[in-house]
C-alpha positions as CSV (number, residue, x, y, z in Angstrom):
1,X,0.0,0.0,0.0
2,X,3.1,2.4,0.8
3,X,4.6,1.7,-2.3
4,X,1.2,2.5,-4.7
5,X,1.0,5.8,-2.7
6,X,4.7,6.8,-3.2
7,X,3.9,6.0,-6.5
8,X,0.8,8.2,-7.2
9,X,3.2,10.7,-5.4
10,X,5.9,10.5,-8.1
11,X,2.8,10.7,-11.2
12,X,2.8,14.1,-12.2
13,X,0.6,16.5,-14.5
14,X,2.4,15.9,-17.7
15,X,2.1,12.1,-17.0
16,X,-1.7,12.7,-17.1
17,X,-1.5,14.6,-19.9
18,X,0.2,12.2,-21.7
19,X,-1.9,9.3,-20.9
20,X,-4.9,11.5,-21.6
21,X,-3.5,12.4,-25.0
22,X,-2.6,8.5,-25.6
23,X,-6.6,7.8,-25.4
24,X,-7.7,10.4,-27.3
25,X,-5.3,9.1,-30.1
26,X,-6.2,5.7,-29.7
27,X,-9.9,6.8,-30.3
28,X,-9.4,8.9,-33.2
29,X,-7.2,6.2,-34.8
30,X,-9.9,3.9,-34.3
31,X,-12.9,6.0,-35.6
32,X,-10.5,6.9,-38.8
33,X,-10.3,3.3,-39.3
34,X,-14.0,2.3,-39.3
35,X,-14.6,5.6,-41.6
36,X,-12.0,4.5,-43.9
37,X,-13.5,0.9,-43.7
38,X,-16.8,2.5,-44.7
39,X,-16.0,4.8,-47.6
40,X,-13.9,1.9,-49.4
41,X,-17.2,-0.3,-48.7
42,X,-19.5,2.3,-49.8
43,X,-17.2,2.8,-53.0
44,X,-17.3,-0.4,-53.8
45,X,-21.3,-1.1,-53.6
46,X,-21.6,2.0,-55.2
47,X,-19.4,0.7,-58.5
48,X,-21.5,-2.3,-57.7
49,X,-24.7,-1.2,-58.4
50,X,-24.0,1.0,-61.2
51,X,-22.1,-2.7,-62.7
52,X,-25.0,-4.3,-62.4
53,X,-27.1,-1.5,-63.6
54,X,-25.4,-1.7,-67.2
55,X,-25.6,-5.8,-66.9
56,X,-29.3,-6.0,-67.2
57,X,-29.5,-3.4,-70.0
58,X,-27.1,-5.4,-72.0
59,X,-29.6,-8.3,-71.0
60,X,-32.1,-6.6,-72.7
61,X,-30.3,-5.3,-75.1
62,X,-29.2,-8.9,-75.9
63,X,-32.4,-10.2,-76.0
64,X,-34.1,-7.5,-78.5
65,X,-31.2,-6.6,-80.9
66,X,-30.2,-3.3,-78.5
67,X,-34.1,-2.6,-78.6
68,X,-34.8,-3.1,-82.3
69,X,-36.8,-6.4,-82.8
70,X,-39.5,-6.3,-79.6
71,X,-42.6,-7.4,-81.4
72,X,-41.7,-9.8,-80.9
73,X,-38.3,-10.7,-80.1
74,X,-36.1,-12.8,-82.3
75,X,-36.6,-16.5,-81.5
76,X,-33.0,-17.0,-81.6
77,X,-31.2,-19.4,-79.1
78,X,-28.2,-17.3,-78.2
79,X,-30.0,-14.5,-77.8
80,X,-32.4,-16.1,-74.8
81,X,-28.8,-17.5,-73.6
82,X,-27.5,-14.6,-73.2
83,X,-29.7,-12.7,-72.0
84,X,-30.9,-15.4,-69.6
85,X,-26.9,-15.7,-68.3
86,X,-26.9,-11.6,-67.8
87,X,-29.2,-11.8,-65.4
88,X,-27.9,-14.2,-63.6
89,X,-24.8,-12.4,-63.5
90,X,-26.3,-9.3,-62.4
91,X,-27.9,-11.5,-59.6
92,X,-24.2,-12.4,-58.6
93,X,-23.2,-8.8,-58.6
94,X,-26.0,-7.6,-56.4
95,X,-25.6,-10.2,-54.0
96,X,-21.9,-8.8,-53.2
97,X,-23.1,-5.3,-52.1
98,X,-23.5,-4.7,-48.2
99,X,-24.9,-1.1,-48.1
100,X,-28.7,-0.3,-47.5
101,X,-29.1,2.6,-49.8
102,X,-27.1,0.8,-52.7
103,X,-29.2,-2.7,-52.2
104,X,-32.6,-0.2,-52.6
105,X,-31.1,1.3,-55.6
106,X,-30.0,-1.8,-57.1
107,X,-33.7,-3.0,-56.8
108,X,-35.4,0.2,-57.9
109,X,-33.5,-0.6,-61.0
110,X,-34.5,-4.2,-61.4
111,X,-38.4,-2.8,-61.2
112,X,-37.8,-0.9,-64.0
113,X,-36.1,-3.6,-66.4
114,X,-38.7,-6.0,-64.7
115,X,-41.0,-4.0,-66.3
116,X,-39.3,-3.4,-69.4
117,X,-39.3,-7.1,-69.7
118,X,-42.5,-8.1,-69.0
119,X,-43.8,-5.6,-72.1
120,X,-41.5,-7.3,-74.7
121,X,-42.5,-11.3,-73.0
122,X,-46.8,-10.2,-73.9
123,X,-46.4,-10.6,-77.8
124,X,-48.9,-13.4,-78.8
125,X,-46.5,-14.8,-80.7
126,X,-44.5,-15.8,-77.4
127,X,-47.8,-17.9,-76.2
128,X,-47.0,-20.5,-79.1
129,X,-45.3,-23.5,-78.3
130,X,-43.9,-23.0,-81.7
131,X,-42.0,-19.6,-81.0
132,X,-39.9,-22.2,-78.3
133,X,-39.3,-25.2,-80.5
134,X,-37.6,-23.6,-83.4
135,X,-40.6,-23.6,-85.9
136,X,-40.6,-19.8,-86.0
137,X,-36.7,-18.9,-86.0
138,X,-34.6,-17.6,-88.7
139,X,-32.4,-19.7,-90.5
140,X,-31.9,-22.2,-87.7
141,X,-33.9,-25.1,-86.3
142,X,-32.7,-24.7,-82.9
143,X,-34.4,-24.6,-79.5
144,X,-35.1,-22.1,-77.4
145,X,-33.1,-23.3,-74.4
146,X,-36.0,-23.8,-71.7
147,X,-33.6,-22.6,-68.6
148,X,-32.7,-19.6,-70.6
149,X,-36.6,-18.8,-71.4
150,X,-37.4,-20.1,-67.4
151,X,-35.0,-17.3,-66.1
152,X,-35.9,-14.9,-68.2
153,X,-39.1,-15.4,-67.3
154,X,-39.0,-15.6,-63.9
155,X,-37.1,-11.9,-64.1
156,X,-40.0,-10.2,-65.8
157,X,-43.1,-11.8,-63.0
158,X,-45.1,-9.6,-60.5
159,X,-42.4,-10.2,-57.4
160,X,-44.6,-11.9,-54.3
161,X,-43.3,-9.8,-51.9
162,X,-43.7,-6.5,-53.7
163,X,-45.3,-4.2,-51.2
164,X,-47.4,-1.7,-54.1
165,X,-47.0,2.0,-52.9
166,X,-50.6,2.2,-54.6
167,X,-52.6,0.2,-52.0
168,X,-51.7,3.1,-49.3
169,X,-53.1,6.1,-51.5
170,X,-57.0,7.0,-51.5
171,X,-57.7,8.4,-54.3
172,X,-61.3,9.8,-53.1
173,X,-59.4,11.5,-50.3
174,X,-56.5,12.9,-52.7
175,X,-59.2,14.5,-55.4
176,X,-60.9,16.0,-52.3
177,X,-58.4,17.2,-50.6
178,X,-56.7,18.7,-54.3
179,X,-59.4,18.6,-56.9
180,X,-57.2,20.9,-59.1
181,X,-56.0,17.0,-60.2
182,X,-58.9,17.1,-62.5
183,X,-58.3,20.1,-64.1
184,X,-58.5,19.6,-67.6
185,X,-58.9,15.9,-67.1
186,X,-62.4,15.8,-68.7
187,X,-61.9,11.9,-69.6
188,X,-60.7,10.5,-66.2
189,X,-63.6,12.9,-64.5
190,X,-66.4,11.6,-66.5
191,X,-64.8,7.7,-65.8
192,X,-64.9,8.7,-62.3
193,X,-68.4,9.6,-62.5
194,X,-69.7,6.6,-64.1
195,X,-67.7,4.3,-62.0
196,X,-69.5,5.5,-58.7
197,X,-73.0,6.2,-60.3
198,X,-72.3,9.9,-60.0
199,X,-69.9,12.3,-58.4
200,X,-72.0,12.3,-55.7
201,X,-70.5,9.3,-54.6
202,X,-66.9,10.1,-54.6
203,X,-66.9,13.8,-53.9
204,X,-66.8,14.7,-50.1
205,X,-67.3,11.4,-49.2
């Protein structure tokens, strides 16, 4: 006990001072680390997203001669293939990134290419068993590959757990509460009119 009081006696300001300064640099070593750490991550999902951004527009691209032949598309195997492949790969690519904001992104861009998909897949002529087995292709006899046409497929489809933004909105309450909407919008007033059997019905509900 003697000796840890002759100790403290011996411990003087500037030894405080410089154990004080010793955890304070410690600290702001540390914090510089993680923020270092999390501007290379963000970097990266950030290159990421855009990368995988560009892969399914070459997947479309791919499948509809860089947007020229959509009604319908070509029936031609490598095409589907590749297409099919892109967005697998872009499925690769998106699974690598970490960040919140960059995952959202990412998927805000698949809904629109989902979509962009799903018009090109509604052609009648893509209901045929024919456009698949090679009776409709051009100078070939191949087959569509069915995994190609399956993931393809499966890309442009409603998602199950898609939350729609449009099941929250009332759309009585929003013409109510800003009926300038309408203005000008003869056609979608007179629908609304004959859908409730009168604007009666829908105005200050």
């Amino acid at each position: 006990m003697i000796e840890l009081v002759e100790l403290l006696k011996k411990i003087t300001l500037s030894d405080v001072a410089a154990f004080v300064s010793l955890i304070v640099a410690f600290f702001a070593y540390r914090n510089s680390k993680k923020k270092n750490s999390y501007d290379v991550t963000s970097k990266e999902d950030q290159e990421l997203c855009i990368y995988a951004s560009k892969v399914l527009e070459e997947s479309y691209r791919e499948l509809t001669q860089n947007g020229l032949v959509i009604n319908p598309v070509e029936a031609n195997r490598l095409n589907w293939l590749t297409s099919a492949r892109l967005i697998l790969r872009h499925q690769e690519i998106k699974s690598k990134i970490k960040s919140d904001v960059y995952i959202l992104i990412c998927e805000e861009n698949e809904r629109h290419w989902e979509h962009e998909f799903y018009k090109i897949l509604q052609h009648s002529e893509l209901m045929s068993g024919a456009y698949f087995k090679g009776d409709k292709m051009f100078n070939s006899c191949e087959k569509i590959s069915p995994g190609s046409a399956v993931v393809v497929f499966k890309f442009a489809q409603w998602r199950r757990n898609y939350e729609d933004p449009l099941k929250t909105i009332n759309y009585k309450k929003l013409l109510n509460d800003e009926p300038e909407i309408l203005n000008g919008r003869n056609g979608l007033e007179s629908y609304l009119d004959d859908l409730h059997e009168g604007a009666e019905k829908w105005r200050n509900f």
